[in-house]
C-alpha positions in Angstrom: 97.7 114.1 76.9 99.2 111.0 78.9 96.8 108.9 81.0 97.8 107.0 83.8 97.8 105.7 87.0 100.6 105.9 90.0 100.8 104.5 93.6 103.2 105.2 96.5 103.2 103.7 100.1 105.2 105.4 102.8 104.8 103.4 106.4 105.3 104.5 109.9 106.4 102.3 113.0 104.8 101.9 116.1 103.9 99.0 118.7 100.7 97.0 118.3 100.1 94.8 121.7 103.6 95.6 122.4 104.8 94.2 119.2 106.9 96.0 116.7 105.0 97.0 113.4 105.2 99.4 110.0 104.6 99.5 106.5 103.7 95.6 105.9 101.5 94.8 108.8 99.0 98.2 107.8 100.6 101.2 109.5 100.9 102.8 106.1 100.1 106.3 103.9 98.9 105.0 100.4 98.6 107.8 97.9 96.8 107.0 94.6 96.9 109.8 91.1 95.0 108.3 88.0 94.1 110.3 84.8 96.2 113.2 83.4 98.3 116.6 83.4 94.9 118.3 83.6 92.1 116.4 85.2 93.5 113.8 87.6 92.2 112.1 90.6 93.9 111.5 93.7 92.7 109.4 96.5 94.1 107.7 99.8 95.4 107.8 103.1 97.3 109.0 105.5 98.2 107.1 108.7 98.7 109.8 111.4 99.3 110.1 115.3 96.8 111.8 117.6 98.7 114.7 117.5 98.9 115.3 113.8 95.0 115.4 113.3 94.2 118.7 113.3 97.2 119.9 110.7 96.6 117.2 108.4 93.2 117.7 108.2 93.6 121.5 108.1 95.5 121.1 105.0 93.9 118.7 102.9 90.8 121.0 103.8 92.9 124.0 102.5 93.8 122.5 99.5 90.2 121.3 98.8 90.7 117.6 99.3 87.4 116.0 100.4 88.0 114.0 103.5 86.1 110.6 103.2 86.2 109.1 106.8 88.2 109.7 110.0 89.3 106.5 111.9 90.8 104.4 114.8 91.2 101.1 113.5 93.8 99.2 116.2 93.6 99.2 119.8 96.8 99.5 122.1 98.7 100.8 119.9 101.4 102.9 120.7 101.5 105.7 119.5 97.6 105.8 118.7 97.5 105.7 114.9 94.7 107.6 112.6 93.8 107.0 109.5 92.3 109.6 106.8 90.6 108.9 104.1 90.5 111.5 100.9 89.8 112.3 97.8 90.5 114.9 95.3 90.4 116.2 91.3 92.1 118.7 89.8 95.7 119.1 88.1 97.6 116.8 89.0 100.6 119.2 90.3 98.1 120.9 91.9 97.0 117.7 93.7 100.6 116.5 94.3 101.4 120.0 95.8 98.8 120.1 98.4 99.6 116.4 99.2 103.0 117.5 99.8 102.2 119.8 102.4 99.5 117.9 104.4 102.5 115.5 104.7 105.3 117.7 105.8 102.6 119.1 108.2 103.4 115.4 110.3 107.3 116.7 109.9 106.7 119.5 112.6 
């Protein structure tokens, strides 16, 4: 059994106070695995617009992904960004799968 620990960052872009932001200044998905093949963890977030909400959070509920907190962290931002927190255990495919489809749920 391998034990370990992996990070990835994916950022989105947006205006904050009319000035052009992403990835470095915050506006960011961070996803998190630690542990192995069979019992991993998996925690994170996912920076979302307004719109998104409702799919995202559909299917990280779907996949049984606890959500941890639900929030609005900037003001005039444009578009409004989201953040949502989660957590998960399970396989780690199994984790990585679902993860994969709350994201391409933002694709639509």
């Amino acid at each position: 059994m391998s034990l370990g620990m992996y990070k990835t960052s994916m950022g989105m872009a947006g205006l904050v106070h009319g000035v052009p932001v992403g990835k470095q200044m915050g506006i960011a998905t961070w996803i998190t695995f630690a542990g192995g093949d069979e019992k991993a963890t998996v925690d994170g977030q996912i920076v979302m617009t307004k719109e998104q909400i409702q799919d995202v959070l559909g299917a990280l509920r779907r996949a049984g992904i606890d959500i941890t907190a639900l929030q609005r962290r900037m003001s005039d931002d444009r578009p409004d960004f989201f953040f949502v927190s989660f957590w998960g255990h399970g396989r780690a495919a199994d984790l990585a799968h679902s993860l994969r489809l709350a994201l391409e749920t933002q694709l639509r």
